[in-house]
C-alpha positions in Angstrom: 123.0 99.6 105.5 121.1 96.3 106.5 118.7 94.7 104.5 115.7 95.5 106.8 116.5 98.9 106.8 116.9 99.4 103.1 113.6 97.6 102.6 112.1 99.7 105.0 113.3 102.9 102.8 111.7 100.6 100.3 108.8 100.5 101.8 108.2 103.7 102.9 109.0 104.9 99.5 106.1 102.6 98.0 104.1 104.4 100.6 104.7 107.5 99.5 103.7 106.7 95.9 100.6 105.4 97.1 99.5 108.0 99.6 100.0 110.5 96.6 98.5 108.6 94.2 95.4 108.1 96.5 95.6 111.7 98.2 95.2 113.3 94.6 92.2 110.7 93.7 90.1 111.3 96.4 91.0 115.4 96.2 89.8 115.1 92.5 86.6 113.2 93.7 86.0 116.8 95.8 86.9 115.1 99.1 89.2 117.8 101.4 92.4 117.1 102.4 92.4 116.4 106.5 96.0 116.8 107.3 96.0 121.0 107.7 99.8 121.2 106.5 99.1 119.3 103.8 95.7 121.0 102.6 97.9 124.7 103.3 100.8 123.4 100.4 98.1 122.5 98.2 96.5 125.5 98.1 99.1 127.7 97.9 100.6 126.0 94.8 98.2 124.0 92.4 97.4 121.0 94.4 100.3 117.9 92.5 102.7 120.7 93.4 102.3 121.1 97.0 101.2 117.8 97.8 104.9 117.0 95.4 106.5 119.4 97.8 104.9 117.4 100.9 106.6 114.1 99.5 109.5 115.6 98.9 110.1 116.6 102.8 109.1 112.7 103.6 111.8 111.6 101.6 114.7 114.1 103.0 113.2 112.7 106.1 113.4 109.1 105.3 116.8 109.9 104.0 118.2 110.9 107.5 116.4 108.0 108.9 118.6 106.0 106.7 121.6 108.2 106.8 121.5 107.7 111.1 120.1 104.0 111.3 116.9 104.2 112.6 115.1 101.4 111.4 112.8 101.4 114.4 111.5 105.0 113.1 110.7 103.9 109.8 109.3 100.7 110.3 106.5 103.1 112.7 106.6 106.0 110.1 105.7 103.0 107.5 102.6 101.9 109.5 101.6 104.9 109.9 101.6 105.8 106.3 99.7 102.4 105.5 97.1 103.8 108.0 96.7 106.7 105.8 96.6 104.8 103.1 93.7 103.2 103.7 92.3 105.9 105.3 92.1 108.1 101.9 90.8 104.5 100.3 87.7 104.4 102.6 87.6 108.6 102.1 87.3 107.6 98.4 84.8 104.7 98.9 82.4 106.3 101.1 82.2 109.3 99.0 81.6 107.5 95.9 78.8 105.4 98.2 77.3 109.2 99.4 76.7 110.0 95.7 75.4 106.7 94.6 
C-alpha cells in the first residue's frame, strides 16, 4: 500500500467518525436526517444503530478501495464526506440560530 493511499483510508476513516458524531448531534437537536437511506436505517433500528450499520458499509467500502488501489476514489469519497461534514455543522448552527 502507498503512503497516500493509507492516509487516505486514514482520512476517510476520521471522516466517518466525524460525520457520525455530527449526524447524531444534530438528530438529537430534532434536525431530520436528509440522506433517505440513511434516515430509513435509523428508523428501523434505534437511530446509533442504523446510522452504526451505515458506517459500517462505508468502511467495507473503503476497504475494497484499499484492497484494489484506488486512491483516486477515496481521495473524492473523502471530499465528499468533508462536504457533509460541514453540511450537518451549518444543519446544527442554523437550527440552534432558529430557536434562539
Amino acid at each position: 500500500m502507498t503512503d497516500a493511499l493509507k492516509i487516505r483510508l486514514w482520512n476517510f476513516t476520521y471522516l466517518q467518525c466525524l460525520d457520525l458524531l455530527t449526524t447524531l448531534a444534530f438528530v438529537a437537536q430534532g434536525v431530520q436526517e436528509g440522506n433517505p437511506l440513511v434516515r430509513f436505517a435509523m428508523e428501523s433500528f434505534n437511530p446509533v444503530v442504523g446510522l452504526a450499520f451505515v458506517k459500517a458499509v462505508a468502511m467495507v467500502m473503503a476497504g475494497y478501495c484499499w484492497y484494489t488501489q484506488r486512491e483516486r476514489t477515496l481521495a473524492r469519497i473523502n471530499m465528499f464526506f468533508a462536504f457533509i461534514v460541514a453540511w450537518n455543522l451549518l444543519a446544527m448552527i442554523m437550527n440552534a440560530g432558529a430557536k434562539a
